[in-house]
N, C-alpha and C positions, 0 to 999 in steps of 0.2 A: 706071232702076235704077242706072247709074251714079252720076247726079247724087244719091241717096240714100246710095250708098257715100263718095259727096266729102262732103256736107254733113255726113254724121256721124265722118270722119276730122277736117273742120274744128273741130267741135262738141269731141271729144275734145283735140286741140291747145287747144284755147282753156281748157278747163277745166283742163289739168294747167298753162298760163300762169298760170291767176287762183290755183292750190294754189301755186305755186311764189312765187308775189307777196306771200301771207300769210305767209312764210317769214322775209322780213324784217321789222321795222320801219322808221317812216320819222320824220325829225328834220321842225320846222317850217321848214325850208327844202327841202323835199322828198330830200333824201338818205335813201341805205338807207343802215340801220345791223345790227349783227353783235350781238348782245349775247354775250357773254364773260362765264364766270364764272372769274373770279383759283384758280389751283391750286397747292398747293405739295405736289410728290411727291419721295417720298424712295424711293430702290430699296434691293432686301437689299445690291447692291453696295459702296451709299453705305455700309446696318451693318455691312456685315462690312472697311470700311475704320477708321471712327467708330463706338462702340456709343452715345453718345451725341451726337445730334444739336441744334442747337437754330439754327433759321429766323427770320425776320421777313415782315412779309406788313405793307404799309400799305392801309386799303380806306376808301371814303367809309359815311357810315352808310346803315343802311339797305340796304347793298351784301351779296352772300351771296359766299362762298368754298369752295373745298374743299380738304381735306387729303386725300394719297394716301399708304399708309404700305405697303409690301411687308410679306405675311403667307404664311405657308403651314401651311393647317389641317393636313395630314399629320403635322407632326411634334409635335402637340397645344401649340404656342405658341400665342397671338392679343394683339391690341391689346384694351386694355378697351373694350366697348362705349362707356360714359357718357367721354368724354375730360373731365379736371378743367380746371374755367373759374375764374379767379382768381376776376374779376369779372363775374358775372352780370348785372349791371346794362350792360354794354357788350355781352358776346358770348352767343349761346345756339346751341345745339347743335341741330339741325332734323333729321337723317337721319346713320344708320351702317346701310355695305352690306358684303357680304364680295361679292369677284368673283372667280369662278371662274378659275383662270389661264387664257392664250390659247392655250396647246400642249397642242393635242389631242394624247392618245396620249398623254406625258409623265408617268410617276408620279411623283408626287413635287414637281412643278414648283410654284412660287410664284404665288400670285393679291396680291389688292391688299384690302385696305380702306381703304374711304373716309370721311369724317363732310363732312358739309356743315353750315355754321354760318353764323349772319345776324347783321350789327350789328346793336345795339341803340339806340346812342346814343356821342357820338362819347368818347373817352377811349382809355386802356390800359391790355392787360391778357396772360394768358398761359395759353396752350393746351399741357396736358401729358397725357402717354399713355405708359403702359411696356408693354414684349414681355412676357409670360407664360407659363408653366404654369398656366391656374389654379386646378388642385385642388390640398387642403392637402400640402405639403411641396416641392410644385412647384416648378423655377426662377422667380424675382420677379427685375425690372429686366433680362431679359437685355442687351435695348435699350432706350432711352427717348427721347423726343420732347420737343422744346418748342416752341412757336411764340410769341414776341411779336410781338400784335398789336395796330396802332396805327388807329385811328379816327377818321377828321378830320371 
């Protein structure tokens, strides 16, 4: 009975070892590797210092990134879903999320949207996005975004 209760505590360690190993990658020299995706976050802090923001971001092609922009649907502002790509041919736009803010309990509090974008091919080009109202007569530009980004 014991020996049944050891073998399958072992059996368990061993299995969350081999989950835990798939977690990394490994280089052809046997190192782990971490993969990292490049972020560039801007807080409401940042807008309510600067309403006009503008970043740079260098990535390899074929490399994907993400933009974090502070948004708070409460006060009927948002980021445009579609963010404007100069050149399509360099950069394309893969995922836009709204995230709920982290303070629970909090009315009112700020979440984040995100876009996640993939090079395409190496060049430059420029990533734009404005605050909104966006039904008709709504504040337009409260804040706005740029990112140039360069593609090696």
């Amino acid at each position: 009975m014991k020996a049944g209760i050891l073998l399958a505590i072992v059996g368990t360690f061993a299995a969350l070892a081999l989950i835990g190993c798939a977690a990394t990658a490994s280089t052809p020299s046997g190192q782990a590797t971490q993969s990292k995706v490049k972020t560039v976050e801007v807080s409401d802090d940042d807008f309510n210092k600067q309403k006009d923001i503008v970043k740079d971001i260098t990535i390899a092609a074929g490399e994907t990134f993400q933009v974090i922009l502070s948004s708070n649907a409460s006060t009927g502002f948002s980021w445009s879903e579609n963010a404007t790509i100069g050149d399509a041919a360099v950069l394309q736009q893969v995922t836009h999320d709204y995230n709920e803010p982290n303070a629970s309990g909090v009315v009112g509090a700020a979440g984040t949207e995100v876009w996640t974008f993939k090079s395409l091919h190496t060049g430059s080009t420029t990533v734009t996005n404005e605050y909104s109202r966006p039904w008709e007569g709504g504040e337009k530009g409260v804040w706005t975004f740029a990112l140039n980004v360069t593609v090696k």
